[in-house]
N, CA, C and O atoms as CSV, one atom per row, in Angstrom:
chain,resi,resn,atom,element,x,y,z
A,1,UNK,N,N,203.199,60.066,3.984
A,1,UNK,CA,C,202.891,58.651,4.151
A,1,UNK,C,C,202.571,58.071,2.785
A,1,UNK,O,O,201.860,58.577,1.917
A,2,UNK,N,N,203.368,56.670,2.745
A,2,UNK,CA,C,202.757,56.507,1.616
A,2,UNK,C,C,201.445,56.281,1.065
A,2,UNK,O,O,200.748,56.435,2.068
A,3,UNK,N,N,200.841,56.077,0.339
A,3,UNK,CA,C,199.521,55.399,-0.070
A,3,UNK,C,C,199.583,53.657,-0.334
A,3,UNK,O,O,200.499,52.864,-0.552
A,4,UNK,N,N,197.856,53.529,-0.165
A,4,UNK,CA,C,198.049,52.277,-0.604
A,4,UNK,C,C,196.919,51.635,-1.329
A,4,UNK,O,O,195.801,52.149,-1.362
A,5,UNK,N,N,197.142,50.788,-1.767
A,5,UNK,CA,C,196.009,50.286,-3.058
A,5,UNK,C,C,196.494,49.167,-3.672
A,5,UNK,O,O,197.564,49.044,-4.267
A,6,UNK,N,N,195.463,48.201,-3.452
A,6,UNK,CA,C,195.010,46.806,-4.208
A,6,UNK,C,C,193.853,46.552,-4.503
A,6,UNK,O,O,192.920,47.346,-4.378
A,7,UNK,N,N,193.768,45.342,-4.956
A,7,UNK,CA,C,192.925,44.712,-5.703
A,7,UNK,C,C,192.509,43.009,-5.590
A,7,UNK,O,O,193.091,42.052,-6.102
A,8,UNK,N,N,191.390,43.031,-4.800
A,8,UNK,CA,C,191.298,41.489,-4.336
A,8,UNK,C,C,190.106,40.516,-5.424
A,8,UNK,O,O,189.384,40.974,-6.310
A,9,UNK,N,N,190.175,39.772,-5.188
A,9,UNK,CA,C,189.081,39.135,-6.223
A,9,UNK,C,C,187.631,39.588,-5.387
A,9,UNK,O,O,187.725,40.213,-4.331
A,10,UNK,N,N,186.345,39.229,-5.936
A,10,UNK,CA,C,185.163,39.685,-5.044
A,10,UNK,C,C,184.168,38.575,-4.519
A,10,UNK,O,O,182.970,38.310,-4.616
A,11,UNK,N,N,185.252,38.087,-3.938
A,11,UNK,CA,C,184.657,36.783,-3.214
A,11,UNK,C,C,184.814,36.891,-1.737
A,11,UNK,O,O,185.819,37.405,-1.245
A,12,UNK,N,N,183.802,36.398,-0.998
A,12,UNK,CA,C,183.749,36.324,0.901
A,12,UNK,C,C,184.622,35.973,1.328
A,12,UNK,O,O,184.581,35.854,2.552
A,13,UNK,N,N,185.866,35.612,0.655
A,13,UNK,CA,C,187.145,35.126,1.557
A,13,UNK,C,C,188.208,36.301,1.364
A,13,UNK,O,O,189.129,36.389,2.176
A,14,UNK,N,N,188.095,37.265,0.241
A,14,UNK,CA,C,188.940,38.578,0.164
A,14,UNK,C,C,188.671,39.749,1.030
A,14,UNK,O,O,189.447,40.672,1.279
A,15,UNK,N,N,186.993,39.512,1.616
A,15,UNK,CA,C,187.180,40.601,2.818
A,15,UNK,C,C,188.071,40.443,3.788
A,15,UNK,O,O,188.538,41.362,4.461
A,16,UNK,N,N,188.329,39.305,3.889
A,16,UNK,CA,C,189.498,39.520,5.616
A,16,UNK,C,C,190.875,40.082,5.256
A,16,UNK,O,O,191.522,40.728,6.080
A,17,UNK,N,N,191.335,39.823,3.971
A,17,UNK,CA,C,192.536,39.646,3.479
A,17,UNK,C,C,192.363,41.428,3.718
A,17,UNK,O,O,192.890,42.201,4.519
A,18,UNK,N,N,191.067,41.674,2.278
A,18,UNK,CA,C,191.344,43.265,2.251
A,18,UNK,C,C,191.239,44.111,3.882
A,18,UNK,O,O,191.973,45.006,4.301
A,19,UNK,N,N,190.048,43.446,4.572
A,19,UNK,CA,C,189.995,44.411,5.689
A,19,UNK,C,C,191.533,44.453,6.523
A,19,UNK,O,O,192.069,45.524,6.810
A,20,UNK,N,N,192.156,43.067,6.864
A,20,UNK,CA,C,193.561,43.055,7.511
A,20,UNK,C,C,194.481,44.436,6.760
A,20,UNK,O,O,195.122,45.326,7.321
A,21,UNK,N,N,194.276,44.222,5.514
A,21,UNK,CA,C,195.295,45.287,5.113
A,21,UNK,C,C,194.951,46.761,5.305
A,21,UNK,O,O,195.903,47.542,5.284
A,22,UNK,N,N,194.109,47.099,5.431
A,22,UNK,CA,C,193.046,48.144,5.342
A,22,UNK,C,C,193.943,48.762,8.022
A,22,UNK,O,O,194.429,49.584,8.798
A,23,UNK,N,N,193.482,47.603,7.819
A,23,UNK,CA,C,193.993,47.595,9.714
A,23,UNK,C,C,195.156,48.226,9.355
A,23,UNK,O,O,195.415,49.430,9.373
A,24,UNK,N,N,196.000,47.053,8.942
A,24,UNK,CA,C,197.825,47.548,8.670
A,24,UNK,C,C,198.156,48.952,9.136
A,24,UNK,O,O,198.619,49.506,10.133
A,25,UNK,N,N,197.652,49.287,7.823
A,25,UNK,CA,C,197.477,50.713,7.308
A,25,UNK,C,C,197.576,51.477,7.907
A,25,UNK,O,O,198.447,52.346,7.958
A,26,UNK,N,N,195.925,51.162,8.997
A,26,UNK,CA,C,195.551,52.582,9.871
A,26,UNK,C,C,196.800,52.618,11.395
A,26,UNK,O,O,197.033,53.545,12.171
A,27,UNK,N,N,197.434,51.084,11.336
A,27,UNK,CA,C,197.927,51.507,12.458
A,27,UNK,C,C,199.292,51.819,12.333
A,27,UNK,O,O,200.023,52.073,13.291
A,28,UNK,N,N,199.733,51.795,10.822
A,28,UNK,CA,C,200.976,52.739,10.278
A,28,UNK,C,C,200.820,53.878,10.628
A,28,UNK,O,O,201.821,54.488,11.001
A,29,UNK,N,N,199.597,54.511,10.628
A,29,UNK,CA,C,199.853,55.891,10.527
A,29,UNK,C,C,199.092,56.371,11.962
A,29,UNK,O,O,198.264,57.275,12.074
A,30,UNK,N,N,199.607,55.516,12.990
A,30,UNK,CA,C,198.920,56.002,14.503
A,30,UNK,C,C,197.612,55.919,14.913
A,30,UNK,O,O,197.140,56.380,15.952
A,31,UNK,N,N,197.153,55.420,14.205
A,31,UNK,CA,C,195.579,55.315,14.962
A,31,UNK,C,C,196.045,54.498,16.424
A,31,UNK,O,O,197.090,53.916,16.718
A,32,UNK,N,N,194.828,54.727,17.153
A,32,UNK,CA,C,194.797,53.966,18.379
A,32,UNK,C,C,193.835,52.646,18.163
A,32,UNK,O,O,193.126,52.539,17.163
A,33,UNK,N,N,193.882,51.643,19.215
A,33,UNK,CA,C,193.167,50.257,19.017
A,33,UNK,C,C,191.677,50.673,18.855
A,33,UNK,O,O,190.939,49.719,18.610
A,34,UNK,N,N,190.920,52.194,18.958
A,34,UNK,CA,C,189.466,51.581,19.675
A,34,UNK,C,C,189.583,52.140,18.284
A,34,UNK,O,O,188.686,51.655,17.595
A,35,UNK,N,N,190.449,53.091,17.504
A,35,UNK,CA,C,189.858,53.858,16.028
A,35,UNK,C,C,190.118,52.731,15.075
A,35,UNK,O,O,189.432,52.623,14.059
A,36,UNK,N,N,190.963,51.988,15.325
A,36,UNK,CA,C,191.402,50.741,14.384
A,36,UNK,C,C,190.617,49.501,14.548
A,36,UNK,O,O,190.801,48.507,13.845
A,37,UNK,N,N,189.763,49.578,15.465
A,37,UNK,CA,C,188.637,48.553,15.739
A,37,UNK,C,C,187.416,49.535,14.724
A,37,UNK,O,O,187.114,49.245,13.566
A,38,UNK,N,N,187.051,50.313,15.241
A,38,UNK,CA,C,186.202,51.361,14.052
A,38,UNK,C,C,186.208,51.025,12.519
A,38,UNK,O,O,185.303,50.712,11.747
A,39,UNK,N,N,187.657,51.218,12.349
A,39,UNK,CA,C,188.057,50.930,11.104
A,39,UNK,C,C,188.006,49.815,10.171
A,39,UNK,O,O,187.839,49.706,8.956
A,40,UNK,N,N,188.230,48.938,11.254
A,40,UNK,CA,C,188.112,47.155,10.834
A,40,UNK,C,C,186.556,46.967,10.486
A,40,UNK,O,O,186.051,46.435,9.497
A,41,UNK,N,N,185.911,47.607,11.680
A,41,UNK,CA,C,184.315,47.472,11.367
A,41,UNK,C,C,183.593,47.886,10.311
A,41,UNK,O,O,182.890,47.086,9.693
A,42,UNK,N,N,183.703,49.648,9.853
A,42,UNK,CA,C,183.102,49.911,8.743
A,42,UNK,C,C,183.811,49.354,7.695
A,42,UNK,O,O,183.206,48.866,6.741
A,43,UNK,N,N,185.206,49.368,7.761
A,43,UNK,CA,C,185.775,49.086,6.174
A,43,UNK,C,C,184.811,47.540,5.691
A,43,UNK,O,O,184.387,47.333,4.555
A,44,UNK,N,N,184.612,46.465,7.071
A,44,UNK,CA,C,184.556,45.016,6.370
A,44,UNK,C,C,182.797,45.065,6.117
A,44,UNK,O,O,182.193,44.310,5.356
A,45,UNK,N,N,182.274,45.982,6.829
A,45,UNK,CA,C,180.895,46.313,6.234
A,45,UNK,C,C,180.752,46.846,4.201
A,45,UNK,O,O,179.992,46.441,3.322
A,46,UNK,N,N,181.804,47.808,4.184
A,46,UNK,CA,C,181.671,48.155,3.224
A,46,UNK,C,C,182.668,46.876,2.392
A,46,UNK,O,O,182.017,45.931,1.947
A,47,UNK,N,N,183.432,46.862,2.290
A,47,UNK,CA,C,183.610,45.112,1.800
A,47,UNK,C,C,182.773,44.108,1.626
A,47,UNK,O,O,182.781,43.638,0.488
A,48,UNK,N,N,182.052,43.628,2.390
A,48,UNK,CA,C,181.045,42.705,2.789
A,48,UNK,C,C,179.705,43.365,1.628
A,48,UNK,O,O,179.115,42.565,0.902
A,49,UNK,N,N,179.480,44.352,1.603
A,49,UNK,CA,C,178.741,44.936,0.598
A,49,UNK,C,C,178.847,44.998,-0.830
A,49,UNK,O,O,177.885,44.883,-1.590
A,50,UNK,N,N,180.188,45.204,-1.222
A,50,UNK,CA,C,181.019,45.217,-2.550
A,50,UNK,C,C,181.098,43.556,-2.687
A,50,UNK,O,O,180.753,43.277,-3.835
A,51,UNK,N,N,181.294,42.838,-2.237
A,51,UNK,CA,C,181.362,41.411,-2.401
A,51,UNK,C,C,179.900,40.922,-2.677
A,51,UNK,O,O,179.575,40.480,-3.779
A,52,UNK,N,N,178.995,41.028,-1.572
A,52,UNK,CA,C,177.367,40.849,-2.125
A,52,UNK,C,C,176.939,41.203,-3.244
A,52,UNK,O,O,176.512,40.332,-4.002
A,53,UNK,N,N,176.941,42.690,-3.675
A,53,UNK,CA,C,176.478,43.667,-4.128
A,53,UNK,C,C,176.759,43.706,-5.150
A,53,UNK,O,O,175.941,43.429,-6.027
A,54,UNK,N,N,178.212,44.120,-5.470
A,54,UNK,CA,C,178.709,44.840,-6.041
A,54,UNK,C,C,179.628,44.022,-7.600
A,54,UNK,O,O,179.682,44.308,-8.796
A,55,UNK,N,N,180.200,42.962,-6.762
A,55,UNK,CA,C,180.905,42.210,-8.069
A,55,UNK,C,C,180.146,40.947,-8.848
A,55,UNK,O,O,179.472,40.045,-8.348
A,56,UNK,N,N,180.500,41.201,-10.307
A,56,UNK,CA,C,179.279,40.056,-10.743
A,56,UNK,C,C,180.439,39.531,-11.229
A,56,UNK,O,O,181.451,40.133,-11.587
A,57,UNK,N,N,180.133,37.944,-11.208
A,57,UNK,CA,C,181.183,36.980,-11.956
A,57,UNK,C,C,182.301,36.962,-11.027
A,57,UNK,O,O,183.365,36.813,-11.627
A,58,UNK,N,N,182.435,37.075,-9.645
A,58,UNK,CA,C,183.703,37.612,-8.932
A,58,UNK,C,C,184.568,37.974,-9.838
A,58,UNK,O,O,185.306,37.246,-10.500
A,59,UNK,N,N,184.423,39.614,-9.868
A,59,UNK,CA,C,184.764,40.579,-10.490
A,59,UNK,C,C,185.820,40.818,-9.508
A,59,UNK,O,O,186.148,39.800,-8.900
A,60,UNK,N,N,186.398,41.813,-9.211
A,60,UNK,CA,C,187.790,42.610,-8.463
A,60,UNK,C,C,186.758,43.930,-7.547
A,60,UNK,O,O,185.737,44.615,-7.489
A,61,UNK,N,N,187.852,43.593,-7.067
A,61,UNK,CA,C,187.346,45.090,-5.601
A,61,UNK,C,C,188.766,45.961,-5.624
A,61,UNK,O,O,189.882,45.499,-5.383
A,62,UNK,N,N,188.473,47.218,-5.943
A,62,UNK,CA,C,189.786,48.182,-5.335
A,62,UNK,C,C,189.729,49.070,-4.335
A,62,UNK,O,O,188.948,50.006,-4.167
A,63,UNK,N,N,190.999,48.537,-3.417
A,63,UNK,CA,C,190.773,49.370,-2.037
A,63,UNK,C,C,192.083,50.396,-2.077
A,63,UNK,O,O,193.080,50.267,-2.787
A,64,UNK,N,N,191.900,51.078,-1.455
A,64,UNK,CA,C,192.660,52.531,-1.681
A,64,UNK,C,C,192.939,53.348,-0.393
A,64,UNK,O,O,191.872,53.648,0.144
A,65,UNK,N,N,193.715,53.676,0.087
A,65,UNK,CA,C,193.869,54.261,1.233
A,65,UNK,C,C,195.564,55.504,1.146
A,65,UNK,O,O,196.664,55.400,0.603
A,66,UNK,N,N,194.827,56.651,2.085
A,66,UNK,CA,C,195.868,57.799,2.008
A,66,UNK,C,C,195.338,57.990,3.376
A,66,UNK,O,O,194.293,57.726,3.971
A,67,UNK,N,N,196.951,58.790,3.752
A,67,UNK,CA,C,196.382,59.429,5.159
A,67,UNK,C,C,197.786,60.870,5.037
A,67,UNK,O,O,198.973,60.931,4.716
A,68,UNK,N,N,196.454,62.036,5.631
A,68,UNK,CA,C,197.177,63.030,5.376
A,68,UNK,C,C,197.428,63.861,6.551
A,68,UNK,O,O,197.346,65.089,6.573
A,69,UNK,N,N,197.933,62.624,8.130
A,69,UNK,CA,C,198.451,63.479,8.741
A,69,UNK,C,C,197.516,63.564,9.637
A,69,UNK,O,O,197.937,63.978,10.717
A,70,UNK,N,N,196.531,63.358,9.603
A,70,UNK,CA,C,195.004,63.859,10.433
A,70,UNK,C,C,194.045,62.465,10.184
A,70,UNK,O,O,193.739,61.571,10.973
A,71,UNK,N,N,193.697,62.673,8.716
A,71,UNK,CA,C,192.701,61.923,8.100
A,71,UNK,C,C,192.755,61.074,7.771
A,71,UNK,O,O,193.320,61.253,6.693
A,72,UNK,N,N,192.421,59.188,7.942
A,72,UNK,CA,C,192.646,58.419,6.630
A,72,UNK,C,C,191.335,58.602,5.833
A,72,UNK,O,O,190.280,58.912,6.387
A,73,UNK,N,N,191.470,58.369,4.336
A,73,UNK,CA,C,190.753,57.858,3.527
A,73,UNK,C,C,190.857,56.598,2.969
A,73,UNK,O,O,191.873,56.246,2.369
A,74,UNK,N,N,189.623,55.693,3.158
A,74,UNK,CA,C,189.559,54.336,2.583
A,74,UNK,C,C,188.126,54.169,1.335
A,74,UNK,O,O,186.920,54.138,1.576
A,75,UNK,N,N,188.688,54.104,0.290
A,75,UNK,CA,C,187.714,54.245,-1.131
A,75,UNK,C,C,188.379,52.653,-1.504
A,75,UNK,O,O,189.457,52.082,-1.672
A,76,UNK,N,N,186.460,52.339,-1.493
A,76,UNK,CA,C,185.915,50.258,-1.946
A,76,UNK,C,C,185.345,50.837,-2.871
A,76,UNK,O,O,184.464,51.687,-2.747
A,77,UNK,N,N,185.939,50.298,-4.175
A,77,UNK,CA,C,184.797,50.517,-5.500
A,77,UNK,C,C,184.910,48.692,-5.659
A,77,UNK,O,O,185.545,47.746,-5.192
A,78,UNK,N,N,183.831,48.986,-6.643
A,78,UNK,CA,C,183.413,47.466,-7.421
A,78,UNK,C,C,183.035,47.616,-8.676
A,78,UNK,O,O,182.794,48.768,-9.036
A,79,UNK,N,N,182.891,46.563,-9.610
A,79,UNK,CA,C,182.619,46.154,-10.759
A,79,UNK,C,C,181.253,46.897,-11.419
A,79,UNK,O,O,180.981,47.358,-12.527
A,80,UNK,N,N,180.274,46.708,-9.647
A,80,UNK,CA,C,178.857,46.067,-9.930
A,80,UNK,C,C,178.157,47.904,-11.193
A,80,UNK,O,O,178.609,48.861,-11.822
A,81,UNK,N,N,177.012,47.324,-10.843
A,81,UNK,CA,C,175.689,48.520,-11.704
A,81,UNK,C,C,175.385,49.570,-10.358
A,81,UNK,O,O,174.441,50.357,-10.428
A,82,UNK,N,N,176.327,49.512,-9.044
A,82,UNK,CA,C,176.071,50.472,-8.555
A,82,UNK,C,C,174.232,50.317,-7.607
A,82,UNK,O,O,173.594,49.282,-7.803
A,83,UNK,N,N,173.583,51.516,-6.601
A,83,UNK,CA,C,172.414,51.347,-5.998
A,83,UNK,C,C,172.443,53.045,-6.028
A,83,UNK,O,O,173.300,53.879,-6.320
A,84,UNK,N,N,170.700,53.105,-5.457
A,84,UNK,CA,C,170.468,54.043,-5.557
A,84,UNK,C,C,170.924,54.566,-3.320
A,84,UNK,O,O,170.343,54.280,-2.273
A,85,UNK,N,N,171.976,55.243,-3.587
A,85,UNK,CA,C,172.428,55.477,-2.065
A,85,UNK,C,C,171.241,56.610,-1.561
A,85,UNK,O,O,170.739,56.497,-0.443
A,86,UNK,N,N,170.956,57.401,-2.232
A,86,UNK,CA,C,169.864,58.745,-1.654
A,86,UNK,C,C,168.618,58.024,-1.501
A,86,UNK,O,O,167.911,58.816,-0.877
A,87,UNK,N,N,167.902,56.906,-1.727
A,87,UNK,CA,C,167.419,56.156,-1.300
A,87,UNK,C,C,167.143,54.741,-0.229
A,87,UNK,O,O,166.339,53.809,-0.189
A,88,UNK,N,N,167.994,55.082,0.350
A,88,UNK,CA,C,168.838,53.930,1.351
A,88,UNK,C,C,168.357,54.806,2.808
A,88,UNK,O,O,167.878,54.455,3.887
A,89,UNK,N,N,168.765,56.133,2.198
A,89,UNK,CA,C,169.147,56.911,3.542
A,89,UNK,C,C,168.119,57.295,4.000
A,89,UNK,O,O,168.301,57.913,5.049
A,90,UNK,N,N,166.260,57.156,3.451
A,90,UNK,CA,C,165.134,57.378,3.717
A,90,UNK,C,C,164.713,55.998,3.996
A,90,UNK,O,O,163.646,55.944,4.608
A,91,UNK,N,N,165.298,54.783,3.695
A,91,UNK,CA,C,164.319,53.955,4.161
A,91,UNK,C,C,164.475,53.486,5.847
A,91,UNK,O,O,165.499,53.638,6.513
A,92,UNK,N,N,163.344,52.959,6.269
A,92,UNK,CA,C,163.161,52.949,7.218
A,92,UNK,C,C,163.726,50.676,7.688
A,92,UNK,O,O,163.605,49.618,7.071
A,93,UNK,N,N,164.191,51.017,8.820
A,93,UNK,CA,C,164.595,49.589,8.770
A,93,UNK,C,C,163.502,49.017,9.666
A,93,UNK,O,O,162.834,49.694,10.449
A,94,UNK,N,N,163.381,47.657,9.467
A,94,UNK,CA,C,162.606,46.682,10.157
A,94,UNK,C,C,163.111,46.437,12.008
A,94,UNK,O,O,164.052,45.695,12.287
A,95,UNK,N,N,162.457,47.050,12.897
A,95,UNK,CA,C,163.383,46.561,13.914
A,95,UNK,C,C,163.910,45.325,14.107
A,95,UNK,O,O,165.042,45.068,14.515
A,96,UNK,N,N,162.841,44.386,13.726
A,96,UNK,CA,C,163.330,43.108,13.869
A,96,UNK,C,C,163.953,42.089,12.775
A,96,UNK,O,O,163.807,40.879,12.603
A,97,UNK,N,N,164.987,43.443,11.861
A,97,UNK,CA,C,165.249,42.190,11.047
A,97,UNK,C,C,167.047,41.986,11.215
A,97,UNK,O,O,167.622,42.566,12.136
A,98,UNK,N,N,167.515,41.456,10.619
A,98,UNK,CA,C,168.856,40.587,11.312
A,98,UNK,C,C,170.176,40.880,10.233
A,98,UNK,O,O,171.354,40.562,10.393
A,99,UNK,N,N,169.433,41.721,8.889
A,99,UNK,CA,C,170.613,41.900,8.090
A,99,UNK,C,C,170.064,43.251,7.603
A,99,UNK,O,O,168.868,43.524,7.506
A,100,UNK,N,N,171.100,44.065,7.308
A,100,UNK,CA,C,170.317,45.173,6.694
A,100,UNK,C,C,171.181,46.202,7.143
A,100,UNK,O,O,171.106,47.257,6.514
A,101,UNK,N,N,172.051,46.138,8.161
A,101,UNK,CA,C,172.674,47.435,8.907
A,101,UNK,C,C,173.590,48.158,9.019
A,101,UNK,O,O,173.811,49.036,9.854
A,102,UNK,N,N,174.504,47.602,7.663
A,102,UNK,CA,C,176.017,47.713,6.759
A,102,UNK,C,C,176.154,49.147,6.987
A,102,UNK,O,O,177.013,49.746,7.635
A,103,UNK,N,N,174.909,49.693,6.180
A,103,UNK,CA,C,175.309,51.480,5.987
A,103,UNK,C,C,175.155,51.926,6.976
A,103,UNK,O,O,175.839,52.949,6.944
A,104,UNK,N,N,174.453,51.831,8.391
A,104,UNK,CA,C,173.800,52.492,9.427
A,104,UNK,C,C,175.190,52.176,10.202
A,104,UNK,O,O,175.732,53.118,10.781
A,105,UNK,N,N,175.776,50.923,10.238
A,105,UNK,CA,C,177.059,50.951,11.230
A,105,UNK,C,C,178.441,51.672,10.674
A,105,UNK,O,O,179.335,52.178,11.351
A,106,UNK,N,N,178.318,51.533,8.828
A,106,UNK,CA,C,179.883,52.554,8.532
A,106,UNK,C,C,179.692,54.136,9.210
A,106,UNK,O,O,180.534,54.873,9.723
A,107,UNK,N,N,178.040,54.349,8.955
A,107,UNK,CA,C,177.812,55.903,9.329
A,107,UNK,C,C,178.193,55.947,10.925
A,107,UNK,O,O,178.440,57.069,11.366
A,108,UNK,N,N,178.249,55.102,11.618
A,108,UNK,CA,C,178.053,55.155,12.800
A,108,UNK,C,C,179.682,55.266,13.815
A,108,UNK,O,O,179.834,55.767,14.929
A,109,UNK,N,N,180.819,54.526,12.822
A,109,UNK,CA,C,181.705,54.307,13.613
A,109,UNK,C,C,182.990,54.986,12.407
A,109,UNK,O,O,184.201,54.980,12.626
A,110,UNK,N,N,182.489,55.388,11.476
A,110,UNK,CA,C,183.366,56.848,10.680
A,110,UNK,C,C,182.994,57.606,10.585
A,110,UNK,O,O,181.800,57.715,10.305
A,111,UNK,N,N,183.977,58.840,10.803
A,111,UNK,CA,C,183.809,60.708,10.477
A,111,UNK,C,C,182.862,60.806,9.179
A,111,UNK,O,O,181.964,61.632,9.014
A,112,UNK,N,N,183.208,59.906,8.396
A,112,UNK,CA,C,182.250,60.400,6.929
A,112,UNK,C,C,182.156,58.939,5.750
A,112,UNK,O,O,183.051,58.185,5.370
A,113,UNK,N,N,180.988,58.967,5.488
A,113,UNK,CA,C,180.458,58.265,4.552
A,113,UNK,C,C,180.317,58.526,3.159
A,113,UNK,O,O,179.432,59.381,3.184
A,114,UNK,N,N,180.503,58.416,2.387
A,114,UNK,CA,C,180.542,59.069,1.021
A,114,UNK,C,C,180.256,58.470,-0.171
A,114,UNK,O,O,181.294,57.995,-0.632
A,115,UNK,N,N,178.836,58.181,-1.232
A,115,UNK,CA,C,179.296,57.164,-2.408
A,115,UNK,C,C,179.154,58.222,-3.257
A,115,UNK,O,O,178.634,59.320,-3.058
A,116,UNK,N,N,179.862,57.603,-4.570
A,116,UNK,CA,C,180.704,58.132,-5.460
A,116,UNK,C,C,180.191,57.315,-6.883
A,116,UNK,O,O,179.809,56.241,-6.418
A,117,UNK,N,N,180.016,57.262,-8.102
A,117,UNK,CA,C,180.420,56.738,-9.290
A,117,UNK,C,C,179.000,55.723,-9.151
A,117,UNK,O,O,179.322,54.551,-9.346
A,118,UNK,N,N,177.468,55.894,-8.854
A,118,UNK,CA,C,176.593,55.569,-9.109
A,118,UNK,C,C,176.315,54.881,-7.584
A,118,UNK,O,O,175.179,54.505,-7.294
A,119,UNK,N,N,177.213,54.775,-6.829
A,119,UNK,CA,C,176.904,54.187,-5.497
A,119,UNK,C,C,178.100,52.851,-5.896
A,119,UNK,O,O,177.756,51.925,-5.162
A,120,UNK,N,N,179.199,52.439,-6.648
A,120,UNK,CA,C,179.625,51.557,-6.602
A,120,UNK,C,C,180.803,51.901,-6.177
A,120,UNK,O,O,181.641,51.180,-6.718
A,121,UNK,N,N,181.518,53.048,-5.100
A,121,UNK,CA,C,182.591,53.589,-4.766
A,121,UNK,C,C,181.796,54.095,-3.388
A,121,UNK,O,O,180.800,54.818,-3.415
A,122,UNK,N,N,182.484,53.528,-2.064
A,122,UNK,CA,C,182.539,54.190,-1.064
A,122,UNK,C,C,183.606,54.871,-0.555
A,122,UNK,O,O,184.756,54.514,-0.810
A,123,UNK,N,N,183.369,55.761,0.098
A,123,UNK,CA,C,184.703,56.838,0.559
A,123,UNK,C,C,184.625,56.876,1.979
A,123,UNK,O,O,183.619,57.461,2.378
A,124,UNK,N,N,185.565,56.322,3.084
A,124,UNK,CA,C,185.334,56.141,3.959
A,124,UNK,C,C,186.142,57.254,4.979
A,124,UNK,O,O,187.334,56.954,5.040
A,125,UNK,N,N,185.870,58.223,5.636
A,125,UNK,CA,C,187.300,58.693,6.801
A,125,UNK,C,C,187.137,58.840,7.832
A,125,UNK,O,O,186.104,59.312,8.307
A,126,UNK,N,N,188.590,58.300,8.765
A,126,UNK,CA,C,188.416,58.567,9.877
A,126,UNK,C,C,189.740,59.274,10.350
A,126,UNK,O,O,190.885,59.143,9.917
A,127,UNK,N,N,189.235,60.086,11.394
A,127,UNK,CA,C,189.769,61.366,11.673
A,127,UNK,C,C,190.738,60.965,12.835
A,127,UNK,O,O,190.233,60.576,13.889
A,128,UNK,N,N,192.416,61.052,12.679
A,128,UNK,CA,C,193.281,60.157,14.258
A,128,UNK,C,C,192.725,61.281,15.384
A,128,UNK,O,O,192.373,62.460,15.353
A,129,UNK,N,N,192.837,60.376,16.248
A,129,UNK,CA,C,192.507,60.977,17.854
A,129,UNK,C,C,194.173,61.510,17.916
A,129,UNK,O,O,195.250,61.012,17.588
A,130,UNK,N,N,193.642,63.056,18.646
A,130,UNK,CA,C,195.252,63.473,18.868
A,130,UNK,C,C,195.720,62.774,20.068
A,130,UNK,O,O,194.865,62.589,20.934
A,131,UNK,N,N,196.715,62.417,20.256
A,131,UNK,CA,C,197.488,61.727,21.237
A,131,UNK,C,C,197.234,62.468,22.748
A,131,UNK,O,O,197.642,63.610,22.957
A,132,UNK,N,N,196.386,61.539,23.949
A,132,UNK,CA,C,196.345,62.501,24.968
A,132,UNK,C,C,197.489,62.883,25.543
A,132,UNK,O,O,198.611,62.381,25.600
A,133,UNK,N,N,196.941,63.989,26.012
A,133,UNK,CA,C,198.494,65.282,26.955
A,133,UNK,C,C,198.731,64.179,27.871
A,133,UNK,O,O,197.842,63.365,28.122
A,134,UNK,N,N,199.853,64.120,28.364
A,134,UNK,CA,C,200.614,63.432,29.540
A,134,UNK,C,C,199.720,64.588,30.894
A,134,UNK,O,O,199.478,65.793,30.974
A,135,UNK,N,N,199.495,63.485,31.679
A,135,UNK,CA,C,199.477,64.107,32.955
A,135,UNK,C,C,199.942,65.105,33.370
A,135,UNK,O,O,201.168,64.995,33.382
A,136,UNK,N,N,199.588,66.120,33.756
A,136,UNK,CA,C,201.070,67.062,34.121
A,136,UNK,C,C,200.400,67.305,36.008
A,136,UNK,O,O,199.331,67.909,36.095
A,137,UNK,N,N,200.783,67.029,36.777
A,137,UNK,CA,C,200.434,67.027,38.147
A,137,UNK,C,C,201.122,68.786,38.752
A,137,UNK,O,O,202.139,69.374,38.385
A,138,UNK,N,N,200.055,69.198,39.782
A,138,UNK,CA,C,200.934,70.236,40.594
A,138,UNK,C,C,202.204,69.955,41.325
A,138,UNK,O,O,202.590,68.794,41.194
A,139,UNK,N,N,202.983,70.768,42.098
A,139,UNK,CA,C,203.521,70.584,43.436
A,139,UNK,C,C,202.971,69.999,44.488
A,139,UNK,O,O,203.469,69.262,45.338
A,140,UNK,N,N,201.475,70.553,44.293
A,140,UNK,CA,C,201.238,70.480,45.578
A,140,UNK,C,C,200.354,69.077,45.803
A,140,UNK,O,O,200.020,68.640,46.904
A,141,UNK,N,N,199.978,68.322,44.186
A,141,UNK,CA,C,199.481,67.269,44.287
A,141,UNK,C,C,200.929,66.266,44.230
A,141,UNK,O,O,200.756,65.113,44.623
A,142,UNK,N,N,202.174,66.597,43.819
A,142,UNK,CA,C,203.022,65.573,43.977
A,142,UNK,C,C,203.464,64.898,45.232
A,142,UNK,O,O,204.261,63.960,45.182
């Protein structure tokens, strides 16, 4: 399969563009609707983050995607100075607060979470569902 990779500016109107393409992608290479809904979700979290976060001066975002058959990988780097991620993963969230839940939902709806290069590179994968077996009925239920 081929790969794929661009580069959007790092402004709130390039997440849809990048997340749409990021969809494309996964459903080139067979995902099903509920893994490609997954996909749409963490990728535009981690987008949505790189755009806040990550680019100063709307800087550029590079999105990156391979799939090897099994696995996609989707890697969002940015411009920015990067966060401290091993510190993220101890803090405790506010129940009642209303923004905050970017990392808790990529962890939640991909196989694996991953930052990379000071925390300004996420590595995202999700694993295709194998295609279910066809029915196969008895005789004696036909």
């Amino acid at each position: 399969m081929v790969e794929y990779r661009a580069q959007f500016r790092g402004s709130p109107g390039s997440v849809r563009a990048a997340r749409r393409a990021v969809v494309d992608y996964a459903r080139l290479c067979g995902f099903d609707t509920t893994q490609t809904y997954e996909i749409a979700l963490g990728t535009g979290e981690a987008l949505a983050n790189a755009v806040e976060h990550g680019t100063k001066d709307l800087g550029f975002i590079t999105v990156s995607c391979r799939f090897d058959g099994s696995d996609m990988t989707i890697e969002i780097s940015d411009e920015g100075p990067g966060f401290d991620f091993g510190g993220v993963a101890q803090r405790r969230r506010d129940p009642d607060a209303v923004r905050g839940f970017g990392i808790s939902i990529m962890h939640s709806v991909m196989d694996d979470v991953r930052y990379e290069r000071h925390g300004n590179c996420v590595r995202l994968r999700k694993r295709r569902a194998s295609p279910a077996a066809p029915a196969v009925r008895s005789e004696r239920e036909a």
